[in-house]
N, C-alpha and C positions, 0 to 999 in steps of 0.2 A: 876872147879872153876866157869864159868859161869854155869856150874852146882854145882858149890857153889862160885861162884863169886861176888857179890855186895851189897850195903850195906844199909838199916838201916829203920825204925823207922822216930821217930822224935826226935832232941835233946831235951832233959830237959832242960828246960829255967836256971836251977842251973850250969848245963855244958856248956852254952855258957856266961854263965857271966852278964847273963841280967834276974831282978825280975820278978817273975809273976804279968802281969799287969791284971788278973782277965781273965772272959770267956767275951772278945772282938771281933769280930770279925775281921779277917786281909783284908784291904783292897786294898793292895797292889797286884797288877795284880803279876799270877805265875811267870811270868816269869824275871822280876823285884826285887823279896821277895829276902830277905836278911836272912841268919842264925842269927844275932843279928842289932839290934840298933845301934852301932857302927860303924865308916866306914872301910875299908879295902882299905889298899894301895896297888896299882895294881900292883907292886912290888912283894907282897904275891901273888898275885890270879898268874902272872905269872911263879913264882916259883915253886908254886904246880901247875899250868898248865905242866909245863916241867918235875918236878917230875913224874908224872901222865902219861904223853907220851912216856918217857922211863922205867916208871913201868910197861904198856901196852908191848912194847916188850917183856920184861922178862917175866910176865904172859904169854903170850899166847907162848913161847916157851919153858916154864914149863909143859902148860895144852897138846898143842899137844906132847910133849915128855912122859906125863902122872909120873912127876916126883912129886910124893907128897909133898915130903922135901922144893921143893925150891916153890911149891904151898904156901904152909903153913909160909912159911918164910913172905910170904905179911901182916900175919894178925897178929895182937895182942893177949898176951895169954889171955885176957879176948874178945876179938872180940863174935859176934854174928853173923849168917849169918841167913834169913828170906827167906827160899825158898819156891814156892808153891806147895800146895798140903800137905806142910807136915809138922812135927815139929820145931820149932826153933835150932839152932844149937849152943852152947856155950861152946866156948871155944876153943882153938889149938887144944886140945886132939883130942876134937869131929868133927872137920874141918877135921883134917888129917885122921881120921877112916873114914869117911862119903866119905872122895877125895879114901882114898884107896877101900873100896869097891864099889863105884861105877868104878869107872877104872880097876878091875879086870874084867868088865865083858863089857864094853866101849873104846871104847876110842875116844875123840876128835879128828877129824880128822883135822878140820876148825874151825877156831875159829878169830872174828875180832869186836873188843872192838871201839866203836866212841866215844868220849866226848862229849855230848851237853854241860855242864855248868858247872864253878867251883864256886863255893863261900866259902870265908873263913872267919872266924871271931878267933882270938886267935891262940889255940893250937889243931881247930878243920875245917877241910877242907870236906864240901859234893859237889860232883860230882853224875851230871845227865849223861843219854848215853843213849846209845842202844848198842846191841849185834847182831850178828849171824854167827850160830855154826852149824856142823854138827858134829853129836855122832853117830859112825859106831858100833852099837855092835858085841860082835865075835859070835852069832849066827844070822840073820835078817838083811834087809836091814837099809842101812843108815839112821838115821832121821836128817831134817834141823827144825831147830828153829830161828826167830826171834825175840826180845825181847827189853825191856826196864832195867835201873837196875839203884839202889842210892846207893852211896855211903857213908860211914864219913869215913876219915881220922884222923888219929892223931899224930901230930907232937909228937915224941920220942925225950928223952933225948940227943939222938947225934946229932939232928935235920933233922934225916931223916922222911919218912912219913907212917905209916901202916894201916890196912886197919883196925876199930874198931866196924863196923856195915855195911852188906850187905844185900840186899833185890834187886830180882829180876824177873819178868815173863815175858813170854809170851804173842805175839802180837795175833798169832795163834787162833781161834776159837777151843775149847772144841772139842774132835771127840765122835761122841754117839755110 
């Protein structure tokens, strides 16, 4: 999952409900910026904070148990995942092939998800973080990785939360 874990791009200004105001530039400091115009009651942003923190449990004792099923249960059937180095990944189909063969031949030993930031606007929830993992393959010493990673969410019909766009790397310097 953190090896195909987090999530996204950038929303379409059509998907957060807010017009295109043309090519502006945003002047609002990162850390500040908002998903849309509109405000958010910290009610929500709390909600999906707590969502998000016992979501974090289950993931990471999905990922070290190396159980695809309940991996894939996190994301939407149209989800995307935006890993580096390589192709985009679309769709549950292709999540749960992508978790199963890399886990044939890895596996998560360590795994530990922080949330830096939630922001929500509507029926769409992005969360910042970091990671860090160790992947034991079954032939070669363990690799540790730390990273960064975004998320969107999206609020489902039952009113639970899924994962609909992931995107994450490495803190790590290149090895030549």
């Amino acid at each position: 999952m953190r090896t195909t874990l987090i999530a996204l791009a950038v929303l379409p200004c059509a998907a957060c409900g807010t017009k295109n105001a043309g090519n502006r530039p945003d002047s609002t400091a990162p850390a500040a910026a908002t998903v849309a115009a509109s405000p958010t009651s910290p009610a929500s942003v709390a909600e999906l904070r707590r969502f998000i923190d016992s979501a974090q449990l289950r993931y990471i004792a999905a990922a070290t148990k190396g159980d695809v099923g309940a991996i894939g249960s996190f994301y939407t059937d149209d989800a995307a995942v935006l890993t580096p180095n390589a192709k985009a990944v679309h769709g549950r189909a292709e999540i749960d092939k992508g978790n199963t063969q890399m886990l044939s031949t890895t596996k998560i030993t360590a795994l530990k998800l922080s949330t830096d930031d939630v922001q929500i606007s509507g029926d769409f929830g992005v969360e910042t973080g970091s990671y860090e993992q160790t992947l034991t393959p079954k032939t070669g010493k363990p690799m540790h990785d730390v990273g960064k990673y975004l998320l969107v969410w999206k609020r489902q019909a039952d009113g639970s939360w899924k994962i609909l766009r992931e995107a994450y790397n490495t803190d790590l310097a290149a090895k030549s």
